[in-house]
C-alpha positions as CSV (number, residue, x, y, z in Angstrom):
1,X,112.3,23.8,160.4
2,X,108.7,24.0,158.6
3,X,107.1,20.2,158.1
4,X,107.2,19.1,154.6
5,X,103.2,19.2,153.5
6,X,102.2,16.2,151.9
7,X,99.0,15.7,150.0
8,X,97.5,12.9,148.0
9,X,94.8,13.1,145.1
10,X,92.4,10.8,143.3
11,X,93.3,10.9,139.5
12,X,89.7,9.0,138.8
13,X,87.8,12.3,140.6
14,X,90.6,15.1,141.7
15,X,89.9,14.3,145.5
16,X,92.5,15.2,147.8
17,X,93.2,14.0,150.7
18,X,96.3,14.7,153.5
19,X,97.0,10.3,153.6
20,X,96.9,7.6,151.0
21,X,94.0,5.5,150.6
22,X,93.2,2.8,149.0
23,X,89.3,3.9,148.0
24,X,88.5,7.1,147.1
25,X,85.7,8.1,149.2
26,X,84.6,10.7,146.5
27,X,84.1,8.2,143.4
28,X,84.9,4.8,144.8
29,X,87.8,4.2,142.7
30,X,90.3,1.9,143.8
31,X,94.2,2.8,144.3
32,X,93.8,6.2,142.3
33,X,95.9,8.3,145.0
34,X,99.3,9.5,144.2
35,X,101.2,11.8,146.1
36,X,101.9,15.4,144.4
37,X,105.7,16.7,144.4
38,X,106.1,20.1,146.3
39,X,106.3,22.1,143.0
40,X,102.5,20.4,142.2
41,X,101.2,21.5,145.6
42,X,102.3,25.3,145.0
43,X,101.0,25.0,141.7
44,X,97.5,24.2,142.7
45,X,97.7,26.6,146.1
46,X,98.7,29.5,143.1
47,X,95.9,28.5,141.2
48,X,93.3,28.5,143.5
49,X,94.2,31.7,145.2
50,X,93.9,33.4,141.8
51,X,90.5,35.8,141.6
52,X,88.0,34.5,139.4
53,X,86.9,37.6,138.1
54,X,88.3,41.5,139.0
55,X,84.8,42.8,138.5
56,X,81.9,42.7,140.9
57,X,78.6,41.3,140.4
58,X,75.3,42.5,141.8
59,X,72.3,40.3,142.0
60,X,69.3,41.6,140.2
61,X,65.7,40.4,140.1
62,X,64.8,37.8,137.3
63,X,62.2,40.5,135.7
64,X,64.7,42.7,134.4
65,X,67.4,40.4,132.9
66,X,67.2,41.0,129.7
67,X,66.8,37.5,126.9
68,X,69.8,37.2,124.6
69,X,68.3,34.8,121.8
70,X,70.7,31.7,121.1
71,X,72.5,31.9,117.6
72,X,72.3,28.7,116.1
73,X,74.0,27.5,112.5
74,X,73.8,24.4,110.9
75,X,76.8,21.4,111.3
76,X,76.1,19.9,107.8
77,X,74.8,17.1,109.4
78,X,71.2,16.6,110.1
79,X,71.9,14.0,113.1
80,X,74.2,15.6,114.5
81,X,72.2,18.8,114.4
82,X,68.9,16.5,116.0
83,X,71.2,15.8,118.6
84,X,72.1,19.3,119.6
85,X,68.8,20.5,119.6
86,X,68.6,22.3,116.0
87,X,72.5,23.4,115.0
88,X,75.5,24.4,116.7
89,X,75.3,27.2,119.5
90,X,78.2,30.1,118.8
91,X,80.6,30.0,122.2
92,X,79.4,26.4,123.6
93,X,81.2,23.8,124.4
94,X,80.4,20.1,123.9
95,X,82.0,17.3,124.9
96,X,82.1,13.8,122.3
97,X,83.2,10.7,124.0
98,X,82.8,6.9,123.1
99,X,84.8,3.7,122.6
100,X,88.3,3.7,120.5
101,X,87.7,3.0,116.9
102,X,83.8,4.1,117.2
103,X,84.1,7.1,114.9
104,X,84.1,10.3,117.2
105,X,87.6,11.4,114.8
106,X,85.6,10.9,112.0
107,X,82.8,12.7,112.7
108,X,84.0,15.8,113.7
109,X,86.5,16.5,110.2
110,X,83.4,15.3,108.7
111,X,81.9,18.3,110.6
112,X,84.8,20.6,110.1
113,X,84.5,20.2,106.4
114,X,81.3,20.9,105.9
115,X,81.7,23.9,108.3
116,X,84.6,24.6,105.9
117,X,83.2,24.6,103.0
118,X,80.2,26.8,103.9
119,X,82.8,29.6,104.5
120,X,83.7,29.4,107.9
121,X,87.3,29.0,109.4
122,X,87.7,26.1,111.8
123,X,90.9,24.5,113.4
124,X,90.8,21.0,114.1
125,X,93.9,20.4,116.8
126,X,95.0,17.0,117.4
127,X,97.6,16.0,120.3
128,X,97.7,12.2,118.9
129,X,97.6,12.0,115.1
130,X,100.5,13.9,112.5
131,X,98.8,16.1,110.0
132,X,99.4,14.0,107.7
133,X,97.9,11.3,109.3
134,X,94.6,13.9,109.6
135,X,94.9,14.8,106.1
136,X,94.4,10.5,104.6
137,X,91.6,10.4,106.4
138,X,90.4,14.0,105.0
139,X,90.7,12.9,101.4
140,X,88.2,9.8,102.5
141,X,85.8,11.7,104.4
142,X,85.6,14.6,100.9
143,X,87.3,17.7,103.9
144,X,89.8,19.2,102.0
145,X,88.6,22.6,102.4
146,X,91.0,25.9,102.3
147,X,89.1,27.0,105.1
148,X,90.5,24.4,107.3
149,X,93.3,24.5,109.5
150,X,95.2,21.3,111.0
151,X,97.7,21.8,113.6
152,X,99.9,18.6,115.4
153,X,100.3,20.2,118.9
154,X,99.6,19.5,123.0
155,X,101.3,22.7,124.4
156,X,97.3,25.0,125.1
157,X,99.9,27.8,124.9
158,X,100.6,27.8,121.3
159,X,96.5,26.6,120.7
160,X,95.3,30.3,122.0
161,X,98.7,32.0,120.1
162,X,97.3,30.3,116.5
163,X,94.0,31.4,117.8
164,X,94.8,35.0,118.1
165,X,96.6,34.5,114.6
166,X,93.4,33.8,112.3
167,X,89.8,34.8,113.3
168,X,88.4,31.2,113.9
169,X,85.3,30.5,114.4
170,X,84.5,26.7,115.3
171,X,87.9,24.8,117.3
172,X,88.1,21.1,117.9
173,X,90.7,19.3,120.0
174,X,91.1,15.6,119.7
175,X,91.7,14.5,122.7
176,X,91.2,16.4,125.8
177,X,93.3,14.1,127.6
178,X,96.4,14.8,125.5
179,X,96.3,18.7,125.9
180,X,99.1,20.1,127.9
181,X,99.3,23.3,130.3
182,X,102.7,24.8,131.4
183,X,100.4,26.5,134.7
184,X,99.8,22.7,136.1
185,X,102.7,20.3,136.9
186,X,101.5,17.4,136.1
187,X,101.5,15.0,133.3
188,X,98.7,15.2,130.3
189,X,95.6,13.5,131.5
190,X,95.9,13.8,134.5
191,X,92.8,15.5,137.0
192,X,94.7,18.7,137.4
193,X,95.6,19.2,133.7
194,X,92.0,18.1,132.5
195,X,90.2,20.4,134.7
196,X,92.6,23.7,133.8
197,X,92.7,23.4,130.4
198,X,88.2,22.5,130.2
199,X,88.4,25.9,132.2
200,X,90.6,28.0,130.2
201,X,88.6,26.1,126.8
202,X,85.3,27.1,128.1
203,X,86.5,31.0,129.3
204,X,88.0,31.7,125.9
205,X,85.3,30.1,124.2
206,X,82.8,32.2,125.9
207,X,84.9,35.0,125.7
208,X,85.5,35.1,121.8
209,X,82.2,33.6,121.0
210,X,83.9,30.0,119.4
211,X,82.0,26.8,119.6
212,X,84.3,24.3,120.9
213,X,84.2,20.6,120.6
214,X,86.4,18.6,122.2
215,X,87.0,14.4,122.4
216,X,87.3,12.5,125.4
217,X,88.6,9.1,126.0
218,X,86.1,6.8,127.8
219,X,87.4,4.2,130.8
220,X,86.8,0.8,130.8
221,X,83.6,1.1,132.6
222,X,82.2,3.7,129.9
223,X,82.8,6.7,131.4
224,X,84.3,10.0,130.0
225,X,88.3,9.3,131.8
226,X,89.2,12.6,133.8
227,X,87.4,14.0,136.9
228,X,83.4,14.4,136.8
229,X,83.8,17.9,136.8
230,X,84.7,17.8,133.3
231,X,81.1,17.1,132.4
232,X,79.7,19.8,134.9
233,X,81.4,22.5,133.0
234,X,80.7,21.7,129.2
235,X,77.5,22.8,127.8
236,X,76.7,19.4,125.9
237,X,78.0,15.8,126.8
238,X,77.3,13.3,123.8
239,X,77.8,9.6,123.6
240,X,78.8,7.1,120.8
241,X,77.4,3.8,121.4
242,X,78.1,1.2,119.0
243,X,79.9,-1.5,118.6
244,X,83.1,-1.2,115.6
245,X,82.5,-4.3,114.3
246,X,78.6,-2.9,112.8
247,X,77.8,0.2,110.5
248,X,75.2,1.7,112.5
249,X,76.3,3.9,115.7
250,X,74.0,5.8,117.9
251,X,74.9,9.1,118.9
252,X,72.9,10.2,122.5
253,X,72.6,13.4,124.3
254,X,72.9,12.9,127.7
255,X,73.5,17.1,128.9
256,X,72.8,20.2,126.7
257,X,72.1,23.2,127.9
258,X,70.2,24.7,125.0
259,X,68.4,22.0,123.7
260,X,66.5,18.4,124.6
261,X,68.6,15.0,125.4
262,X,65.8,13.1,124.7
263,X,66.8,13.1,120.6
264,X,69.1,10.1,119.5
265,X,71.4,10.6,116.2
266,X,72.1,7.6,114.1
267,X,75.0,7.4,111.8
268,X,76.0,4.6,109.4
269,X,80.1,4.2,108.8
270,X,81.0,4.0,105.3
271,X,83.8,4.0,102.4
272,X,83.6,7.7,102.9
273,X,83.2,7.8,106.4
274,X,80.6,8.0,109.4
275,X,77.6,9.8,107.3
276,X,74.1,10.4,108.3
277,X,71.7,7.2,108.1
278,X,69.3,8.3,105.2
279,X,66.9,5.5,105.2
280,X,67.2,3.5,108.7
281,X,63.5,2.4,108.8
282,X,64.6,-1.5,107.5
283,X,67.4,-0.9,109.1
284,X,66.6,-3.3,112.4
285,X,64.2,-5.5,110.9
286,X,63.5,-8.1,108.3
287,X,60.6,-9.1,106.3
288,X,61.4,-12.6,105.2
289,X,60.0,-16.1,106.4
290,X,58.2,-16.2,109.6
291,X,60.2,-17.7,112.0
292,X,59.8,-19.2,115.4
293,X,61.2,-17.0,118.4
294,X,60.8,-13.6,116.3
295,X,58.5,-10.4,117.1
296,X,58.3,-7.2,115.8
297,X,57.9,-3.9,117.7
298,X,58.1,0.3,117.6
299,X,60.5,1.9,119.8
300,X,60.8,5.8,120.4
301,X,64.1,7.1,119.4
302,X,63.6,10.8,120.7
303,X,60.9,11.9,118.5
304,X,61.2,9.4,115.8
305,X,60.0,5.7,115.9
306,X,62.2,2.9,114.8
307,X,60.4,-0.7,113.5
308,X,63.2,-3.2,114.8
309,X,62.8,-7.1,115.3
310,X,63.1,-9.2,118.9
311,X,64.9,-12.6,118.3
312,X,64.4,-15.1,121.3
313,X,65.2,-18.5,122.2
314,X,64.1,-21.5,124.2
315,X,66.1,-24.5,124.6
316,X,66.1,-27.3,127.4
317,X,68.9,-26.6,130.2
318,X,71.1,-28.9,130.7
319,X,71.6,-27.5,134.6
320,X,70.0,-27.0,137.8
321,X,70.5,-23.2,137.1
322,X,69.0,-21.8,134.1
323,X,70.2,-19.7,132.1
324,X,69.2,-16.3,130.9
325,X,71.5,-14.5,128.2
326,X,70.0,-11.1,126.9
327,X,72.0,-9.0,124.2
328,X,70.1,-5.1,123.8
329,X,67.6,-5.4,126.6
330,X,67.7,-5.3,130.6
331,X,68.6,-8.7,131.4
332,X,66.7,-7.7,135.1
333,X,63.6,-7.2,133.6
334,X,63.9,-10.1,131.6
335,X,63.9,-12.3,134.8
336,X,61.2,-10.3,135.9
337,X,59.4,-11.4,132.5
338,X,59.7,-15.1,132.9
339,X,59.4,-15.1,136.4
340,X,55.5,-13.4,135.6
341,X,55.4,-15.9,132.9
342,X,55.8,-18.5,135.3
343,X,53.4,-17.4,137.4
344,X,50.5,-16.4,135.8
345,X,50.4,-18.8,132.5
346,X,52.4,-22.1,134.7
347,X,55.1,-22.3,131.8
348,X,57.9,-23.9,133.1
349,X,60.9,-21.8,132.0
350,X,62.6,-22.9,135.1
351,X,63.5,-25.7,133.1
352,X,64.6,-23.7,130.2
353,X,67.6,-21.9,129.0
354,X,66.3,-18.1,127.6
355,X,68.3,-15.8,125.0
356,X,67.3,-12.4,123.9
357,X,68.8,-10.2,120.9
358,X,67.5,-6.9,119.4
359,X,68.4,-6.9,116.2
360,X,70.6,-4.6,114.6
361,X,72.6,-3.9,118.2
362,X,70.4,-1.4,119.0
363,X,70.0,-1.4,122.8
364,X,66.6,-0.9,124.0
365,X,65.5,1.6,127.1
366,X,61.8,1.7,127.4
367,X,59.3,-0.8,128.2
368,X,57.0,-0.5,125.3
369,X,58.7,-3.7,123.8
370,X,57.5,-6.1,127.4
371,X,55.0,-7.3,124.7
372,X,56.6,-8.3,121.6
373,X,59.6,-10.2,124.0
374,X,57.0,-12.2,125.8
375,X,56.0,-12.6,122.5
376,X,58.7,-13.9,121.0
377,X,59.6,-16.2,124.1
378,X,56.3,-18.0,123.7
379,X,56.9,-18.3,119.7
380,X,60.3,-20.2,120.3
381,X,58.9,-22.1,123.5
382,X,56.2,-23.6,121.3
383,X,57.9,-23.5,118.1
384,X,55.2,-21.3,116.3
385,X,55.9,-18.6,114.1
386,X,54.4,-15.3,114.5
387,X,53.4,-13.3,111.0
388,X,55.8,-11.0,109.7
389,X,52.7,-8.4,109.2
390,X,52.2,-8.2,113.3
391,X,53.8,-5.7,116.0
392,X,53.5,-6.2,119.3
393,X,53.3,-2.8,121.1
394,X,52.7,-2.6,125.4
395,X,54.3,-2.9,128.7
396,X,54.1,-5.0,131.1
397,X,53.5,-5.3,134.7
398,X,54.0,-7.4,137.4
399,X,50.6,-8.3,137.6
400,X,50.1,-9.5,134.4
401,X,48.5,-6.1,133.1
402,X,49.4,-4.8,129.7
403,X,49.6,-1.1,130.3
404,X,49.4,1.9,128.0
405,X,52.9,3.5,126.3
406,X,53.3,6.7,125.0
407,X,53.1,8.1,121.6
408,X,51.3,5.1,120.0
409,X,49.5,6.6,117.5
410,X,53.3,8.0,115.9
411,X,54.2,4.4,116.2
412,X,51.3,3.1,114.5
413,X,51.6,5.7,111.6
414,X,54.9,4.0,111.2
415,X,54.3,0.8,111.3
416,X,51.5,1.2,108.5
417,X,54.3,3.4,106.0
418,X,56.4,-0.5,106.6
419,X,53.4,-2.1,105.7
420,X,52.2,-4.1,108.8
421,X,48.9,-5.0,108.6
422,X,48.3,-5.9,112.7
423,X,48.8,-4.6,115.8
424,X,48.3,-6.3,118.9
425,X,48.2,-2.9,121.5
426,X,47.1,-2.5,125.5
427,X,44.7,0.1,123.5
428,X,42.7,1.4,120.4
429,X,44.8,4.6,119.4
430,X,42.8,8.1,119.4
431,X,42.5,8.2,115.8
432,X,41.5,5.3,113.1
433,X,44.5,4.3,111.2
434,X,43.4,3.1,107.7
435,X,45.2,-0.2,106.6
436,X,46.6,-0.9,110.1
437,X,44.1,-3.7,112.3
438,X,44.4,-3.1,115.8
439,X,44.0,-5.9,118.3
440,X,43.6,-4.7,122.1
441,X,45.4,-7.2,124.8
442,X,45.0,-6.0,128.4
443,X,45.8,-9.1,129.9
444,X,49.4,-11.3,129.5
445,X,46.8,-14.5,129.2
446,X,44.8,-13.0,126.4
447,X,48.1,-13.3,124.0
448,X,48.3,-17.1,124.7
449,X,44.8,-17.3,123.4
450,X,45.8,-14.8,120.5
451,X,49.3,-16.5,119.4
């Protein structure tokens, strides 16, 4: 009598394995193993004993492949067209995941109208809302379009049949993780089911030249839920960030294959919908009374600087421990901050409680604003507003050095179209800005004596 095979897989990463464990070894997820069912095992032994193509490649030397130039159209939306490096790519696949209730829904019929409306035929699939349901939230986004279809359904079977019925040119599925295949058995969401259907998604899309966006639902720790693989086989992997509670939300590129991921698309949520941010330059910042524990600084936003304001606050602790609370900024490099602060200028923040916020929940990735926090720490420490016509612009080591940051001249130009009059900078910028005084710190102890 043949022994009964038993094998165990990961449903954080797809690992398998011929025992239980408690941690996978591939992801380090904790009791993610379950054990398949005989019909699952020759499901996945059928699958991966299937040919991957019946025709043979030969390798050929780079100098005579020959360049296909990528066909691009616009979305209808200029950030979301930033983000993807200049429109939509025909036959690509990209992959939209972020927190529940952080727009990605809305978005993309936003998206599907507009790509409606210009003439083309998309489908917009959804395994967890009614068509009804779609439809409300159509009639508040302005997507009712003839051009767009809507179809309730999880079964990826009767997705490719409506394909092959109508000559569609754009298909989004919302979610990923809802999508069913009859050829894995296994439940929807799971690693199998995930992985087949991103396969047969990405072979069809390739093959009839669709672009293909689909959803994914993000874990508790922030990650796209399904095995990793699922963002190794899309062509573009974006990211809400965001919190629901605020209008604006960042959209980030963090994979495309035909384009930069350096770009960053905001949106702002409205009565309408989540629409493009037209004006977000006083977006982050305010240009009331000077206040104590408030600096202003540039950040680079892919190729666009953003003006925003640094909040911070000093109060006595009232235990042996500090503590050090920082909302939008690295709260290790904020210890590292005091810490030099300490050190080099004897302030005794040991003895302090320290709070950071960037305004605007905009989270901040880049040392260029080292300067304007330190900034703002002294202002609250010593009670002292700074002037609402100052930006603090420079990063800081762990010597004490203020060192150069990219891209200050853009920064400057922007600051002067807000109308800030000073700018305290590790450098003079290569070219004279007119209106815009530039004051040059290279030194942490030279902004004591400035301030």
């Amino acid at each position: 009598m043949a022994k009964k095979q038993i094998l165990f897989e990961c449903q954080a990463c797809g690992h398998q394995s011929a025992k239980w464990l408690g941690k996978c070894p591939n992801c380090g997820a904790w009791d993610e193993y379950i054990e398949l069912s005989d019909k699952q095992i020759e499901v996945l032994k059928e699958l991966n004993s299937k040919p991957t193509s019946n025709t043979q490649s030969n390798a050929i030397p780079i100098t005579e492949v020959s360049f296909e130039q990528i066909e691009r159209y616009s979305s209808g939306d200029t950030e979301l067209d930033l983000v993807l490096g200049g429109g939509i790519v025909q036959g690509s696949l990209t992959l939209i995941g972020g927190s529940p209730g952080v727009g990605k829904s809305t978005l993309l019929l936003k998206i599907a109208g507009n790509l409606a409306k210009e003439g083309k035929k998309v489908l917009y699939v959804s395994g967890e809302e009614s068509s009804s349901q779609i439809k409300l939230r159509a009639n508040r986004v302005d997507s009712n379009y003839p051009n767009l279809y809507l179809l309730s359904e999880i079964r990826l079977d009767t997705i490719f049949k409506e394909l092959e019925t109508h000559a569609f040119q754009v298909l989004i599925i919302d979610s990923i993780q809802t999508i069913y295949s009859e050829k894995v058995a296994s439940a929807p969401g799971s690693v199998s089911q995930v992985r087949e259907i991103t396969f047969e998604l990405m072979r069809y899309g390739k093959d009839k030249n669709i672009a293909i966006f689909i959803i994914g639902h993000i874990t508790k720790e922030g990650s796209i839920a399904g095995p990793r693989v699922l963002e190794h086989m899309v062509d573009t992997v974006l990211y809400f960030e965001g919190d629901s509670s605020r209008e604006l939300r960042l959209l980030r590129g963090f994979k495309n294959r035909f384009g930069t991921t350096s770009e960053v698309g905001i949106f702002e949520m409205t009565k309408i919908g989540l629409v493009s941010a037209k004006d977000i330059s006083k977006k982050f910042f305010t240009r009331g009374k000077a206040q104590a524990g408030s600096a202003i600084t540039v950040l680079m936003e892919g190729s666009r600087p953003i003006v925003l304001e640094v909040q911070a606050l000093v109060s006595d602790s009232g235990y042996p421990n500090p503590k050090r609370s920082a909302t939008g900024y690295e709260l290790n490099r904020l210890t590292m901050l005091l810490a030099l602060l300490e050190r080099k200028l004897d302030l005794p923040f040991n003895q302090y409680d320290v709070y950071i916020n960037i305004a605007g929940g905009i989270k901040i990735s880049e040392t260029s604003a080292d300067l304007a926090i330190i900034a703002a720490i002294i202002s609250s420490y010593r009670n002292r507003p700074i002037s609402k016509d100052t930006i603090f612009i420079g990063e800081v080591s762990l010597i004490g050095d203020v060192r150069d940051i990219f891209n200050l001249d853009l920064r400057l130009k922007e600051a002067k179209s807000q109308q800030f009059e000073k700018a305290v900078v590790p450098s003079l910028p290569l070219e004279k800005i007119d209106g815009i005084k530039c004051y040059n710190i290279d030194e942490v102890s030279k902004l004591i004596e400035w301030m």
